[in-house]
N, C-alpha and C positions, 0 to 999 in steps of 0.2 A: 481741741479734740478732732475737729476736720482737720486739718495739717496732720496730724498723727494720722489719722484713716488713711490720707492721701499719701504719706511718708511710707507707708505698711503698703501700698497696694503697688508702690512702685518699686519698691525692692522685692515682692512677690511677683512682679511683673519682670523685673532683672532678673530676679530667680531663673523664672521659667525659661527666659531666654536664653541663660547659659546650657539649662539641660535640654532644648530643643537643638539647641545649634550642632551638636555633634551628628546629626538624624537630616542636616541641609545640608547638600550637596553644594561646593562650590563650582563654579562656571566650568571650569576644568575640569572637575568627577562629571559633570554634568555630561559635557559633552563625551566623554570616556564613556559613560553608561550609554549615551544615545549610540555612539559607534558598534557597543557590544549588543544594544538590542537590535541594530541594523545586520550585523553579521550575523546573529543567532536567526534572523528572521530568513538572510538568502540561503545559510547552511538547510534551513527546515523549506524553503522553496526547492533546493537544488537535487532535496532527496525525496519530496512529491513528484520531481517529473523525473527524476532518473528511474523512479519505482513504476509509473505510470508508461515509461517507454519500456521499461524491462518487465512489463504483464504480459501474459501470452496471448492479446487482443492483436487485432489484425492491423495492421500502420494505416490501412487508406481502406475505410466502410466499404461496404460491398454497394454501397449506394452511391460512392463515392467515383466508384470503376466501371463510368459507364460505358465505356469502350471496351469492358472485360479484357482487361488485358493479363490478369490473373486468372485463367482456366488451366482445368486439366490438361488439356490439349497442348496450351505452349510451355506449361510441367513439362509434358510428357519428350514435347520435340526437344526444349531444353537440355532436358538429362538424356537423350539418344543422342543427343550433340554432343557432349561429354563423355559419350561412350558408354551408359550404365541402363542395366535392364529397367523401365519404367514402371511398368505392370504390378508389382507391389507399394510402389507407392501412390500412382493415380487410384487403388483397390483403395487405401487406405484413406485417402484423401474425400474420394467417394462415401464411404462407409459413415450410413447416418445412424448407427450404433454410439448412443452414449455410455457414458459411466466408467466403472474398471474391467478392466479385462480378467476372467475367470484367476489365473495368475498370481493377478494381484490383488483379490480381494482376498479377506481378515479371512484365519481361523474359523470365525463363531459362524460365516456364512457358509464355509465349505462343510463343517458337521451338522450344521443345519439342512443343510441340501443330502448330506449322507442320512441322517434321521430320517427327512420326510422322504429317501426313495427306501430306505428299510421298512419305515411303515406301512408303506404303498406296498409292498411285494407280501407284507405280511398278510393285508388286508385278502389280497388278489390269489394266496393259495387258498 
């Protein structure tokens, strides 16, 4: 009866190893998949810093420019050295207004802003 148990658990045991085996990698997949997760992984590095350079963040901190070497000023002589009026763009450059410019904001804010001065003129005759 123990030989039979033991005769059963070893062809349950060959069993299982034929239907695992197709689920193991040989050394050759193996390293095939180690290559593709190494590529997959510099593609997903190369498009973090391609993204991270192409934000509209500033290349070298302002903390970084202690020489200021980025001022309005050598803007300004800059583009007068290339011949072009400076004055709107040091304005702009200066200009601690954030957000969207009138322009460009939505719909819902510009009838917004037309409602509350209709209501105001109503209030005010």
């Amino acid at each position: 009866e123990e030989d039979e148990l033991e005769a059963e658990h070893q062809a349950a045991m060959a069993e299982a190893e034929q239907t695992a085996a197709p689920d193991m990698l040989t050394e050759e997949e193996a390293e095939e998949l180690k290559a593709l997760r190494k590529k997959k992984h510099d593609v997903v590095e190369e498009h973090r810093d391609r993204k991270a350079r192409a934000s509209n963040n500033s290349i070298v901190p302002r903390s970084a420019d202690t020489e200021r070497r980025s001022t309005t000023r050598r803007m300004r002589d800059s583009l007068e050295a290339m011949g072009y009026d400076a004055e709107g763009a040091v304005r702009r450059a200066r200009d601690d207004r954030r957000g969207r410019e009138e322009s460009r904001m939505g719909r819902s804010v510009e009838r917004k802003r037309k409602r509350d001065a209709a209501s105001a003129a109503a209030v005010g005759m």
